[in-house]
PDB file of N, H, CA, C and O in Angstrom:
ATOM      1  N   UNK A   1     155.274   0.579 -94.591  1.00  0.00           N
ATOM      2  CA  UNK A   1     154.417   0.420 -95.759  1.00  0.00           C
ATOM      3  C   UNK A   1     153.515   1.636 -95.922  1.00  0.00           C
ATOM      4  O   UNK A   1     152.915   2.131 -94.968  1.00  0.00           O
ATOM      5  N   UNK A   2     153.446   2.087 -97.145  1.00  0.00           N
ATOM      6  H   UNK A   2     153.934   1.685 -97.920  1.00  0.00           H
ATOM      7  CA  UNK A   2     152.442   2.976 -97.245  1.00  0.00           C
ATOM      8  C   UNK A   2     150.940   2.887 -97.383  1.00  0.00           C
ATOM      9  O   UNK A   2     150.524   2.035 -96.597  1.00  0.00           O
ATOM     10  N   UNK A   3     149.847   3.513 -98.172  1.00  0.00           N
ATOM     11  H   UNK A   3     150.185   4.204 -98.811  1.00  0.00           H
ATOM     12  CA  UNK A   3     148.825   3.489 -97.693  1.00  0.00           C
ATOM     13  C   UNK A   3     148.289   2.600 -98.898  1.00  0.00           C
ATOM     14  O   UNK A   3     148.934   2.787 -99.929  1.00  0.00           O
ATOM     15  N   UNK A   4     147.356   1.764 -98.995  1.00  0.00           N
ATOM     16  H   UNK A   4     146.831   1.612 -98.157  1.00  0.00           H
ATOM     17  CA  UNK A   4     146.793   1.275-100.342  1.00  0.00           C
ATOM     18  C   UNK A   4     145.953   2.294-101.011  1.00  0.00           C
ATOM     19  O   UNK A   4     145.218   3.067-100.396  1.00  0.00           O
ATOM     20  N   UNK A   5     146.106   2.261-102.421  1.00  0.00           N
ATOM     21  H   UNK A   5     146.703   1.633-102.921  1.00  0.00           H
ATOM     22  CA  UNK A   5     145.331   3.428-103.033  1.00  0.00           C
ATOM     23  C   UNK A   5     143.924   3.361-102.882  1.00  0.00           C
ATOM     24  O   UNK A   5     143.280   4.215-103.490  1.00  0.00           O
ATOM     25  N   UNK A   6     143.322   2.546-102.215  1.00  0.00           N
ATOM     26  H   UNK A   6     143.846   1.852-101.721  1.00  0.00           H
ATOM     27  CA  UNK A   6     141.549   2.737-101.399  1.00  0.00           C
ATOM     28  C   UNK A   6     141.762   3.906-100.582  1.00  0.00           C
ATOM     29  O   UNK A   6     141.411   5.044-100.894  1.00  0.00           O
ATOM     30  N   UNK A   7     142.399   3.546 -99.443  1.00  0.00           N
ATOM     31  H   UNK A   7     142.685   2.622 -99.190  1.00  0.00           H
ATOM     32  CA  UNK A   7     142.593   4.403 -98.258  1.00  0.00           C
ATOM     33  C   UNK A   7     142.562   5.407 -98.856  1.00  0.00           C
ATOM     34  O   UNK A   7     141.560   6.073 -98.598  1.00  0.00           O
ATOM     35  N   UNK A   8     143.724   6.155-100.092  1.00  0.00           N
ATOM     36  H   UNK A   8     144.538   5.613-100.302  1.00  0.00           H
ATOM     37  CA  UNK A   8     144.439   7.490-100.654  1.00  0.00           C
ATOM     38  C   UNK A   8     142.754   7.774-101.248  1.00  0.00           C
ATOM     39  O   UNK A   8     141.975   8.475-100.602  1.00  0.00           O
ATOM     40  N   UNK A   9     142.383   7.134-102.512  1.00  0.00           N
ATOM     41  H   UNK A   9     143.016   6.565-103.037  1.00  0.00           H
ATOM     42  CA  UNK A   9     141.641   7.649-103.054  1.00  0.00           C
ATOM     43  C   UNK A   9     139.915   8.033-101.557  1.00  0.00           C
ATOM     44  O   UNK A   9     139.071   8.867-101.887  1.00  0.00           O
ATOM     45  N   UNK A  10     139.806   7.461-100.482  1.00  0.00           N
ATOM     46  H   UNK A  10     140.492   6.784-100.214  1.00  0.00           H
ATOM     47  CA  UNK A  10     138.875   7.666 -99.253  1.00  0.00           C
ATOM     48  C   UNK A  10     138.860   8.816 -98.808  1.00  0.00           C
ATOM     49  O   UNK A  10     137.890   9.502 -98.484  1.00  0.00           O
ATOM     50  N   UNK A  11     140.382   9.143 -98.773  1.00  0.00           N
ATOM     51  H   UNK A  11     141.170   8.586 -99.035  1.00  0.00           H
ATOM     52  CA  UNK A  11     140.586  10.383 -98.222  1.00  0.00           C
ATOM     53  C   UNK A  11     140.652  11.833 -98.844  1.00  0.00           C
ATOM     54  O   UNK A  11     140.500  12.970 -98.396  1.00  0.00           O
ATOM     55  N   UNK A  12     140.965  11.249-100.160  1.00  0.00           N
ATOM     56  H   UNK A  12     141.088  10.326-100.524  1.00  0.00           H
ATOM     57  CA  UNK A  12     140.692  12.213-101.281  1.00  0.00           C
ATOM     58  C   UNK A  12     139.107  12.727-101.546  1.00  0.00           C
ATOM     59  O   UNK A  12     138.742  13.721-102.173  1.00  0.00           O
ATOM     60  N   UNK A  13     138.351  11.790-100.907  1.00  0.00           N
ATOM     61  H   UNK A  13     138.647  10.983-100.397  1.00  0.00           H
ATOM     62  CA  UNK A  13     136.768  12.207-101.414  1.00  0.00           C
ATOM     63  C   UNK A  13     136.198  12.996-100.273  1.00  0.00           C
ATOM     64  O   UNK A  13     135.371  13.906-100.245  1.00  0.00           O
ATOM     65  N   UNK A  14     137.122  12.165 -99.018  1.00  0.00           N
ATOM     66  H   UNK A  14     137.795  11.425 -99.042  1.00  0.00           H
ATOM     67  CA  UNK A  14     136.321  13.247 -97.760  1.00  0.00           C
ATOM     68  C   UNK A  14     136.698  14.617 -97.669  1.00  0.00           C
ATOM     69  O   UNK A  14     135.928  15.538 -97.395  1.00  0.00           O
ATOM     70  N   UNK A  15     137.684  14.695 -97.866  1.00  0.00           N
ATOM     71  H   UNK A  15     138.309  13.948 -98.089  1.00  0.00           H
ATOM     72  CA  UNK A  15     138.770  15.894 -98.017  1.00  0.00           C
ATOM     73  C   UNK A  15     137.503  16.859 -99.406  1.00  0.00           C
ATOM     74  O   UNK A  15     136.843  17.893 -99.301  1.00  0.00           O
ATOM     75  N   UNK A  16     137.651  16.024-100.372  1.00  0.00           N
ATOM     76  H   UNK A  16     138.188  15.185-100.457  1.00  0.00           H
ATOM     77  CA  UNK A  16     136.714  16.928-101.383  1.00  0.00           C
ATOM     78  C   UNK A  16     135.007  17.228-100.858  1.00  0.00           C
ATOM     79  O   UNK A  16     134.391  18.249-101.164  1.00  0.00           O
ATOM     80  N   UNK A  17     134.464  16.142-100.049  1.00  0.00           N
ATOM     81  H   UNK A  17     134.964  15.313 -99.800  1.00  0.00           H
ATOM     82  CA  UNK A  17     133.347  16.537 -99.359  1.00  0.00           C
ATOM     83  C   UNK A  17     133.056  18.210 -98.269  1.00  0.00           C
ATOM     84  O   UNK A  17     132.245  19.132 -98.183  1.00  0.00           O
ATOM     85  N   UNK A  18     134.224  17.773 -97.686  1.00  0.00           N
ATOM     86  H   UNK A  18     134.883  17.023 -97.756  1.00  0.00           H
ATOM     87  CA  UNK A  18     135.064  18.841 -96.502  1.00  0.00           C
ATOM     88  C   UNK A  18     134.745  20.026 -97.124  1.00  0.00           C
ATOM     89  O   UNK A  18     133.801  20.718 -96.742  1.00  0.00           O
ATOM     90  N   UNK A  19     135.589  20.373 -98.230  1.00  0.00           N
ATOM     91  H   UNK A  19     136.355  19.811 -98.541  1.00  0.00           H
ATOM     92  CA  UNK A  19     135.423  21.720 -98.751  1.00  0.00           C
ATOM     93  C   UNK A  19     134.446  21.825 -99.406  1.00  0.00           C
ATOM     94  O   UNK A  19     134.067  22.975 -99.183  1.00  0.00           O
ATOM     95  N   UNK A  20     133.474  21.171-100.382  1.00  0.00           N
ATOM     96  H   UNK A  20     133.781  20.237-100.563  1.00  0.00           H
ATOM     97  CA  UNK A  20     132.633  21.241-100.748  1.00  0.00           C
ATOM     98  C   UNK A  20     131.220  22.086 -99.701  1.00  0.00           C
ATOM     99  O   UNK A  20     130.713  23.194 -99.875  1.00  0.00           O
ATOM    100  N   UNK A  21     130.972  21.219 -98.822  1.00  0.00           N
ATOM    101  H   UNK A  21     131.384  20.319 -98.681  1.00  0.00           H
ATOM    102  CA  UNK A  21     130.554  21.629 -97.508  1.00  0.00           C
ATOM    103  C   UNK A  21     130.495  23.490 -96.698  1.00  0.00           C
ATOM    104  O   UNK A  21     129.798  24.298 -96.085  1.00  0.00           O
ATOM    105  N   UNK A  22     132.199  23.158 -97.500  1.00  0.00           N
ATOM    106  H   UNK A  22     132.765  22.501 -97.998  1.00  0.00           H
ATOM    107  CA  UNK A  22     132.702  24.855 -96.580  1.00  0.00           C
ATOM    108  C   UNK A  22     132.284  25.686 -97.749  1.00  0.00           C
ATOM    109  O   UNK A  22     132.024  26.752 -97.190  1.00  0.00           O
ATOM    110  N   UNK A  23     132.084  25.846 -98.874  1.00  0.00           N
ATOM    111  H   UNK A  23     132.295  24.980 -99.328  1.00  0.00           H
ATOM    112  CA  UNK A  23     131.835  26.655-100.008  1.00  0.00           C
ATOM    113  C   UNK A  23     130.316  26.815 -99.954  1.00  0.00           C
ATOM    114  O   UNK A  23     129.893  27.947-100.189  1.00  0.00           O
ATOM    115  N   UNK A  24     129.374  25.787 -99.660  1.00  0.00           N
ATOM    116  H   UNK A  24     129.717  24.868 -99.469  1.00  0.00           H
ATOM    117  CA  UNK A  24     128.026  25.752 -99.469  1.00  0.00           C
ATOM    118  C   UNK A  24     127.921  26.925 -98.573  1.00  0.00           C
ATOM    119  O   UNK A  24     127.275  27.879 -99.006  1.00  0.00           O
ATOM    120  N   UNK A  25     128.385  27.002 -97.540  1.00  0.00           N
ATOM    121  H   UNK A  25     128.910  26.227 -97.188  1.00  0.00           H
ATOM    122  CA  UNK A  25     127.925  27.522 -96.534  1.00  0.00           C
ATOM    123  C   UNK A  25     128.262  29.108 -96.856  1.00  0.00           C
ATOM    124  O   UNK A  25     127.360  29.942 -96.776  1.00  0.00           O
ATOM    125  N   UNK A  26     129.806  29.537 -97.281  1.00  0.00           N
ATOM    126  H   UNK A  26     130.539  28.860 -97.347  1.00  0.00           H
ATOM    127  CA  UNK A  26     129.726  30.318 -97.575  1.00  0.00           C
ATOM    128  C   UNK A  26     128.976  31.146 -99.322  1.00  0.00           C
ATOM    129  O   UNK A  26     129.079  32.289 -99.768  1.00  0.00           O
ATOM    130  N   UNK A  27     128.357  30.052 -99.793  1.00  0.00           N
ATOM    131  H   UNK A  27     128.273  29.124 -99.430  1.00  0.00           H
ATOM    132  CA  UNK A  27     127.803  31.066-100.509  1.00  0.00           C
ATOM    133  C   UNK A  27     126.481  31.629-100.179  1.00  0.00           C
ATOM    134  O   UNK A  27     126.054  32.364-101.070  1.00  0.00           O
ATOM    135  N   UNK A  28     125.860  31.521 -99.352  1.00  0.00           N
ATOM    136  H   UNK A  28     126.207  30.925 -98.628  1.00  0.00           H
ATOM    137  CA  UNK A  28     124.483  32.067 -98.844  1.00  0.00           C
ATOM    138  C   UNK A  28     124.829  33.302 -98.556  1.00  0.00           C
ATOM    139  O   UNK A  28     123.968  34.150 -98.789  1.00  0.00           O
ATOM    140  N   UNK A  29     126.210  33.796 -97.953  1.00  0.00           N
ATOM    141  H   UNK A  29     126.909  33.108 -97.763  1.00  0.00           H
ATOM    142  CA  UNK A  29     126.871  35.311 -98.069  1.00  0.00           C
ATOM    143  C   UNK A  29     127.369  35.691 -99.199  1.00  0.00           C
ATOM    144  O   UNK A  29     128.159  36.616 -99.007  1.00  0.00           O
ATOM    145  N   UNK A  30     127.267  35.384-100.374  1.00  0.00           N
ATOM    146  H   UNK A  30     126.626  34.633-100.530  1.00  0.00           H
ATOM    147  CA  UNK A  30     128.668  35.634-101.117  1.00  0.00           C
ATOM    148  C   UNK A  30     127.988  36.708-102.099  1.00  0.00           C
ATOM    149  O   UNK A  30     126.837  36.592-102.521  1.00  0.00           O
ATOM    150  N   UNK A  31     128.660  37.531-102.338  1.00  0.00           N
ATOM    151  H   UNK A  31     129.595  37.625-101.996  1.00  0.00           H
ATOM    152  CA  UNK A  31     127.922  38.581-103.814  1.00  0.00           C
ATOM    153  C   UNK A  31     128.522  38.121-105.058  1.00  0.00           C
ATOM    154  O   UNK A  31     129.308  37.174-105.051  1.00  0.00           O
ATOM    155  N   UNK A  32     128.238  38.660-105.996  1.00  0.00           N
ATOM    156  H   UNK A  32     127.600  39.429-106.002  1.00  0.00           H
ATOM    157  CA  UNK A  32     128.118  37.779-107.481  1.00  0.00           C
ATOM    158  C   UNK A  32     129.434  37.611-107.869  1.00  0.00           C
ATOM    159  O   UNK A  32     129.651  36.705-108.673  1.00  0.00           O
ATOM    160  N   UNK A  33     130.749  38.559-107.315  1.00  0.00           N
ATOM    161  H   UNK A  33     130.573  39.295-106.661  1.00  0.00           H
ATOM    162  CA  UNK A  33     132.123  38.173-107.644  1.00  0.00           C
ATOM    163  C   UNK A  33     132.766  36.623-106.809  1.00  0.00           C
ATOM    164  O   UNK A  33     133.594  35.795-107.189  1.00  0.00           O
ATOM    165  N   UNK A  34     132.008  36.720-105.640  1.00  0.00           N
ATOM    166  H   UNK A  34     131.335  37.393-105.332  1.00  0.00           H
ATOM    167  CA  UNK A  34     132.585  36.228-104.729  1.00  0.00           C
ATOM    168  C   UNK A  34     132.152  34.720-105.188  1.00  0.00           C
ATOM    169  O   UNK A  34     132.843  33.720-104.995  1.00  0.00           O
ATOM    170  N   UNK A  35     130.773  34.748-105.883  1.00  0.00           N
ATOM    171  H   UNK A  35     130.212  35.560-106.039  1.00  0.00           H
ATOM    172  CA  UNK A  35     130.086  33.793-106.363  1.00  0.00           C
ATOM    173  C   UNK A  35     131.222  32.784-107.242  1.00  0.00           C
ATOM    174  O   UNK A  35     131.561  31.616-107.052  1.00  0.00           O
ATOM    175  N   UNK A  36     131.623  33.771-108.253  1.00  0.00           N
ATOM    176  H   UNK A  36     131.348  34.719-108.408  1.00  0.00           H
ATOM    177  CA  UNK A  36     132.508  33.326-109.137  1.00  0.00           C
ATOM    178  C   UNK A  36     133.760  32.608-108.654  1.00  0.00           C
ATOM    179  O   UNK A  36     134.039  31.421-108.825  1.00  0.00           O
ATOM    180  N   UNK A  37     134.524  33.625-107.965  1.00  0.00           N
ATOM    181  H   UNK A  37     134.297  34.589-107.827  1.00  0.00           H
ATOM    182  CA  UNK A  37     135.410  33.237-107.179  1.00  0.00           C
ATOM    183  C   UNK A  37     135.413  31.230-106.599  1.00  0.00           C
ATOM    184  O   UNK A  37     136.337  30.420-106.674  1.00  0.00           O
ATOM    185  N   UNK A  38     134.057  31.055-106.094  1.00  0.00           N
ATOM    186  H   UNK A  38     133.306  31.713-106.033  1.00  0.00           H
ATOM    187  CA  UNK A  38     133.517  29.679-105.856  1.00  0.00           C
ATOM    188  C   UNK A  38     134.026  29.079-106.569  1.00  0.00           C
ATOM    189  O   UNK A  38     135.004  28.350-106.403  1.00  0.00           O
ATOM    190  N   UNK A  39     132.953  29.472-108.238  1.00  0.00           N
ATOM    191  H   UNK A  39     132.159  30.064-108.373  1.00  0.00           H
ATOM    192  CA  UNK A  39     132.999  28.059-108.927  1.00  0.00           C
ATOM    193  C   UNK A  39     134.353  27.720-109.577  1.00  0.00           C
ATOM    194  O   UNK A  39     134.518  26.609-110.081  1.00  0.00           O
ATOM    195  N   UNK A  40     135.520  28.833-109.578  1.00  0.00           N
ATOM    196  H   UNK A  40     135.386  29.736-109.169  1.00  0.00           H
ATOM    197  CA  UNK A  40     136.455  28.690-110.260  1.00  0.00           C
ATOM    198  C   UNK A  40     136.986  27.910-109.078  1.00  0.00           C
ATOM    199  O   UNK A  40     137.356  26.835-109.550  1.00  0.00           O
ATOM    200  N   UNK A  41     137.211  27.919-107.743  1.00  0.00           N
ATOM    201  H   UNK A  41     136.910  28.792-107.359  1.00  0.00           H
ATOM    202  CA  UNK A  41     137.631  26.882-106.581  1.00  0.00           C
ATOM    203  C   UNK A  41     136.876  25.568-107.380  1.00  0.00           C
ATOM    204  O   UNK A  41     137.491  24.981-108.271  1.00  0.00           O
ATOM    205  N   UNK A  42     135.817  25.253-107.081  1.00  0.00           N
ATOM    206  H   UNK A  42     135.317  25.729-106.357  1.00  0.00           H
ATOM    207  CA  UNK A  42     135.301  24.236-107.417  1.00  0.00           C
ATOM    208  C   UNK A  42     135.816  23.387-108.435  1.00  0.00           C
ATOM    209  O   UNK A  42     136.000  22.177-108.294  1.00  0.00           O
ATOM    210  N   UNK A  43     136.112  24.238-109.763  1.00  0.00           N
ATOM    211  H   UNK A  43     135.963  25.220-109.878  1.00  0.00           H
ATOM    212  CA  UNK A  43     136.176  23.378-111.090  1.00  0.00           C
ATOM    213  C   UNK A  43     137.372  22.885-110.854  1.00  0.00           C
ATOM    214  O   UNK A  43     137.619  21.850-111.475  1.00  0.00           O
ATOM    215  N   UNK A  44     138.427  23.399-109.964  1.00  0.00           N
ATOM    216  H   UNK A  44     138.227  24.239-109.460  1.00  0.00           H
ATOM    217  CA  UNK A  44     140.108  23.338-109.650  1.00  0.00           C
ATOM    218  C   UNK A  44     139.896  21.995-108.985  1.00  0.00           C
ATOM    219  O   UNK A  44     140.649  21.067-109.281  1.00  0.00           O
ATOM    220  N   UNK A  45     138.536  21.762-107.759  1.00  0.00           N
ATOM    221  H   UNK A  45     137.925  22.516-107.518  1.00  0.00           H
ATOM    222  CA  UNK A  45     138.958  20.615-106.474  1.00  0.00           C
ATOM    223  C   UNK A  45     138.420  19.435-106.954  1.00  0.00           C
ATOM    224  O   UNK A  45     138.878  18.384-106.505  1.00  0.00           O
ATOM    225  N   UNK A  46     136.935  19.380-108.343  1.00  0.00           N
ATOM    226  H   UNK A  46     136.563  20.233-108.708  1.00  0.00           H
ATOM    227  CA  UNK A  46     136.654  18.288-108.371  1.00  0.00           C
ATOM    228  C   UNK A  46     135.949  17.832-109.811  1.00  0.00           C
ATOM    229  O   UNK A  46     135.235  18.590-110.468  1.00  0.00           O
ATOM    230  N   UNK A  47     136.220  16.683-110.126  1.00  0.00           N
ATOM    231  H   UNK A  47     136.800  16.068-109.592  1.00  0.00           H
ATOM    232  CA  UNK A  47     135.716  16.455-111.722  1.00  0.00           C
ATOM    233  C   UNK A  47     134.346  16.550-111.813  1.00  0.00           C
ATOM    234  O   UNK A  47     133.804  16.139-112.839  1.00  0.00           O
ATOM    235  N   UNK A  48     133.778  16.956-111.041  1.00  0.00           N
ATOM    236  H   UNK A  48     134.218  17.290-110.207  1.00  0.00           H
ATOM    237  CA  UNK A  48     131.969  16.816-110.991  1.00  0.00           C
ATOM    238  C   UNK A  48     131.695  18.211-110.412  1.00  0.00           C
ATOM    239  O   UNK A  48     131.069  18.332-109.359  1.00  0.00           O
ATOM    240  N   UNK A  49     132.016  18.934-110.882  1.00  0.00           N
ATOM    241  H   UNK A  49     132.524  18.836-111.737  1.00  0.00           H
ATOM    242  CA  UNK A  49     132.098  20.540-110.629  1.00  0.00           C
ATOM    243  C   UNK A  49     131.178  21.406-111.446  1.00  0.00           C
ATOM    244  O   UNK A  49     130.670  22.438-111.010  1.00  0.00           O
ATOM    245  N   UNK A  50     130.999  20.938-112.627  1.00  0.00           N
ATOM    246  H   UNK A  50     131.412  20.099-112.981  1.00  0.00           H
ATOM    247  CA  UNK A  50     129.910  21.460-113.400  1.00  0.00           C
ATOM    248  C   UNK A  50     128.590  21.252-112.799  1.00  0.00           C
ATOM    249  O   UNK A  50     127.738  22.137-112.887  1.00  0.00           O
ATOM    250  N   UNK A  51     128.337  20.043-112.138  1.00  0.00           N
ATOM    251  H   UNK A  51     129.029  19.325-112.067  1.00  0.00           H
ATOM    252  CA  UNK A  51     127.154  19.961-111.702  1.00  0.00           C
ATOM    253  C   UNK A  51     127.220  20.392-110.517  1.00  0.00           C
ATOM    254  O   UNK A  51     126.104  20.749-110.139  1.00  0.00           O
ATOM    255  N   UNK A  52     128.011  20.528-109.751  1.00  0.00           N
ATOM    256  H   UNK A  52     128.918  20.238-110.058  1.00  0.00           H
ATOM    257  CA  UNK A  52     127.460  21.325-108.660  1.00  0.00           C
ATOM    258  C   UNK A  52     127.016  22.559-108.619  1.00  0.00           C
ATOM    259  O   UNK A  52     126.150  23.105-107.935  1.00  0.00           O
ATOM    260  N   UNK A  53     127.858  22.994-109.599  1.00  0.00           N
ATOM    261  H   UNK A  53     128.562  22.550-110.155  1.00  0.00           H
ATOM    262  CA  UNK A  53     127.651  24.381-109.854  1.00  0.00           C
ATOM    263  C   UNK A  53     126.489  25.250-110.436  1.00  0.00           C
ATOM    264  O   UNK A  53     126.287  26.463-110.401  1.00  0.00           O
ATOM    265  N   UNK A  54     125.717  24.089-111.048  1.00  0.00           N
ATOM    266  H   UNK A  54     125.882  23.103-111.077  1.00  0.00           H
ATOM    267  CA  UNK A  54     124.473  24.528-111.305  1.00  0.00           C
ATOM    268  C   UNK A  54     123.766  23.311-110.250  1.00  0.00           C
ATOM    269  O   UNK A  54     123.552  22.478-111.131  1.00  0.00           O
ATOM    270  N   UNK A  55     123.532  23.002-109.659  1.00  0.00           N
ATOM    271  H   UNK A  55     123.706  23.679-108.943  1.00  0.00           H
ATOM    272  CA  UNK A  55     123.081  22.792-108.474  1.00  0.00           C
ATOM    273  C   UNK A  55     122.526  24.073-107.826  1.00  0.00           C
ATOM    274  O   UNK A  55     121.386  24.522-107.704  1.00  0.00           O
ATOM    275  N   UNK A  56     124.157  24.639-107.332  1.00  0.00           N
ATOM    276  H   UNK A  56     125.082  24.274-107.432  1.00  0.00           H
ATOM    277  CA  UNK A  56     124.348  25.575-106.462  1.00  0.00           C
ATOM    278  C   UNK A  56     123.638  26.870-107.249  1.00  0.00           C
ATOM    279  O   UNK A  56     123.372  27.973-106.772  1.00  0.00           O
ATOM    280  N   UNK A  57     123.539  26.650-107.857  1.00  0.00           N
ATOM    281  H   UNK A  57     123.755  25.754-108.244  1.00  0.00           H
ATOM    282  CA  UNK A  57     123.013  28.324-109.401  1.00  0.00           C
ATOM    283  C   UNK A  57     124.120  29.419-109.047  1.00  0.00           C
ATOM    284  O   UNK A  57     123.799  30.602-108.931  1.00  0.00           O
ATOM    285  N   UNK A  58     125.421  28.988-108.880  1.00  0.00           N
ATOM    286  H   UNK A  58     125.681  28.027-108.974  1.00  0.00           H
ATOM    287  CA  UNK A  58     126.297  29.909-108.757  1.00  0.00           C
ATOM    288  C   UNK A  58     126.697  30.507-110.127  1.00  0.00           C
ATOM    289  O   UNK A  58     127.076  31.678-110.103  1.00  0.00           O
ATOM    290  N   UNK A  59     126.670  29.938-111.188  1.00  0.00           N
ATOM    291  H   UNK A  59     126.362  28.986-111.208  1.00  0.00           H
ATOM    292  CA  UNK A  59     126.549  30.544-112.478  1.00  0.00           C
ATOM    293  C   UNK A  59     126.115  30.390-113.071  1.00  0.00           C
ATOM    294  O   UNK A  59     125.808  29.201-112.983  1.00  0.00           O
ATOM    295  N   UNK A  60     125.404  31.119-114.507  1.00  0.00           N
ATOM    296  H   UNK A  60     125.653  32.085-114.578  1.00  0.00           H
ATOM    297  CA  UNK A  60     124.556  30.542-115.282  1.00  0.00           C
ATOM    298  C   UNK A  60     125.321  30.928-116.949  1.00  0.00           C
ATOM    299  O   UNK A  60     125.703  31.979-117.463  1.00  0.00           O
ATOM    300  N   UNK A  61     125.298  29.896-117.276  1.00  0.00           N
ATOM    301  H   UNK A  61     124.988  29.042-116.859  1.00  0.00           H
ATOM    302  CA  UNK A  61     125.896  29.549-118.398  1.00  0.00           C
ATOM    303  C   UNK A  61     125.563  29.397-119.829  1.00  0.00           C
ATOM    304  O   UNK A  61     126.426  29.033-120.629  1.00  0.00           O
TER     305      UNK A  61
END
């Protein structure tokens, strides 16, 4: 049997937490391309990407 779509969609959020997490960290290094580079990852991994992104003030819009 496979997984029930709770489990799928659980793992889908930690997984999106995960990297979320790893992008934080690296933007305290990042210069203004690298910046970009981010949010275009971001808008790709999660539907709530706009707000992080100005959260993060990785771009200003």
């Amino acid at each position: 049997m496979g997984c029930s779509e709770r489990r799928k969609e659980i793992k889908r959020r930690r997984h999106r937490r995960k990297k979320v997490d790893h992008f934080k960290k690296r933007i305290e290094k990042a210069n203004a391309s690298e910046k970009t580079a981010i949010a275009e990852k971001l808008r790709e991994l999660t539907p709530g990407a706009e707000h992080l992104i100005t959260k993060l003030e990785l771009e200003e819009r």
